[in-house]
N, C-alpha and C positions, 0 to 999 in steps of 0.2 A: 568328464574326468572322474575317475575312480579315488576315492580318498581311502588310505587304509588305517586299517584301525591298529592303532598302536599298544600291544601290551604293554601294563604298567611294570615297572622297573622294580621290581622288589628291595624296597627298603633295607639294609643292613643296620643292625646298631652298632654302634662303637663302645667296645668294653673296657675301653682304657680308665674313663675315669672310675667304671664300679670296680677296677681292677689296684686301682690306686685307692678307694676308699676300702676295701678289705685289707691291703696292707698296714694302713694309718691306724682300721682296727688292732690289727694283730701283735704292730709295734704298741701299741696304749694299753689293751689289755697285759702284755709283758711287762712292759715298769709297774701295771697296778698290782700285779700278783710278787714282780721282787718287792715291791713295799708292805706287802703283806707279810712277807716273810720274813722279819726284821727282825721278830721277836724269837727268833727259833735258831739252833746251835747247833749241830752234827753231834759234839761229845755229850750233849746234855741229853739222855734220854729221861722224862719225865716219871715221879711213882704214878702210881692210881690210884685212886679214890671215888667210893661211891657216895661220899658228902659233898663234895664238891658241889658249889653255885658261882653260878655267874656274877662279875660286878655287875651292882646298881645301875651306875653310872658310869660310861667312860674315864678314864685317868685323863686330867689335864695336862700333868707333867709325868709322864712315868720317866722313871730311872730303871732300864733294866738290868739286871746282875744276873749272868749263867756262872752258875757253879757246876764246875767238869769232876768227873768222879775222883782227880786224884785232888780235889780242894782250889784247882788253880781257880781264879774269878775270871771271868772274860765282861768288859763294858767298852761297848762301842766299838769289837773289832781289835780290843788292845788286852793284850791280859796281862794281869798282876796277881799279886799274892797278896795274904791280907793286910801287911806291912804298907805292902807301895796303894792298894786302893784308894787312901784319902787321894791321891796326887789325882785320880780321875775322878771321886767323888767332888773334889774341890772344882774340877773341869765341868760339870754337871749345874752346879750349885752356880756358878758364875753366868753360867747361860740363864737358870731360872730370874737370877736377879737383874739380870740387863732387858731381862721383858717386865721389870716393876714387880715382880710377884717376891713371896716371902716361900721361905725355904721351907714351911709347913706346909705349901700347897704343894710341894711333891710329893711321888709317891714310888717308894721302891719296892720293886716287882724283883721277886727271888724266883730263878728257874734253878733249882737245884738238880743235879743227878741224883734218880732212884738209890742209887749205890755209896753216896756222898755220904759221911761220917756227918754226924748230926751237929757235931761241933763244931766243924767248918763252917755250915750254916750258921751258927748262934757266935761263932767271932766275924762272920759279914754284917751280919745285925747290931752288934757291936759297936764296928768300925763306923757303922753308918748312922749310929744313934753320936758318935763321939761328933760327927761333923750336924748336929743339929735335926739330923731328919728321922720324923716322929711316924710314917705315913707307911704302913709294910703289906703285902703283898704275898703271898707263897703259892705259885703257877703248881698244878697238879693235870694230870690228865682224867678224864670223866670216864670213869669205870661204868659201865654200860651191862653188866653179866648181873 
């Protein structure tokens, strides 16, 4: 009796699961990059500055404030004027104190417009000393020429 010899069956792999773990990448790198962007504003184009350094240390509580070139404030996706700010400053202030911390451990980060009158700037700072906070910030872009 004659026995034949059987070729092996070539192996296929199955791509599904490295097909579902490139996606999971792709969705997780997306949320990590919108949370990067949190600090950044369409209207606010930044000045430039070749002083400019880096913080120290990370901000534990930052408070950020974009100032748009015609003075409006934007915090948190909501804008106001310098009148109504406390009403979100106070929104801020409320969070820091419900995690046990004191309203000197924040810190307000001013992204101002290149273009923004200087005084707008100096009545956000203002407003923001009038609600207790000592802790100030002014975002600039790193002139590099």
């Amino acid at each position: 009796m004659r026995v034949k010899a059987k070729k092996p069956d070539l192996a296929e792999g199955d791509l599904t699961p490295m097909i579902d773990m490139t996606f999971q990448l792709i969705a997780f790198f997306m949320v990590l990059i919108n949370f990067a962007q949190t600090e950044s504003n369409d209207r606010v184009k930044l000045p430039s500055s070749q002083l400019v350094k880096p913080p120290e240390a990370p901000l534990e509580f930052p408070i950020i404030l974009h100032v748009a070139q015609d003075g409006e404030i934007i915090l948190g996706g909501d804008n106001f004027t310098p009148e109504t700010l406390r009403v979100g400053l106070r929104r801020e202030i409320t969070v820091i104190k419900a995690e046990n911390k004191s309203v000197k451990d924040a810190n307000v980060v001013i992204r101002a417009h290149k273009d923004t009158a200087s005084g707008d700037v100096q009545e956000v700072i203002r407003v923001c000393q009038e609600q207790q906070l000592e802790n100030f910030a002014l975002r600039v872009k790193e002139d590099r020429s």
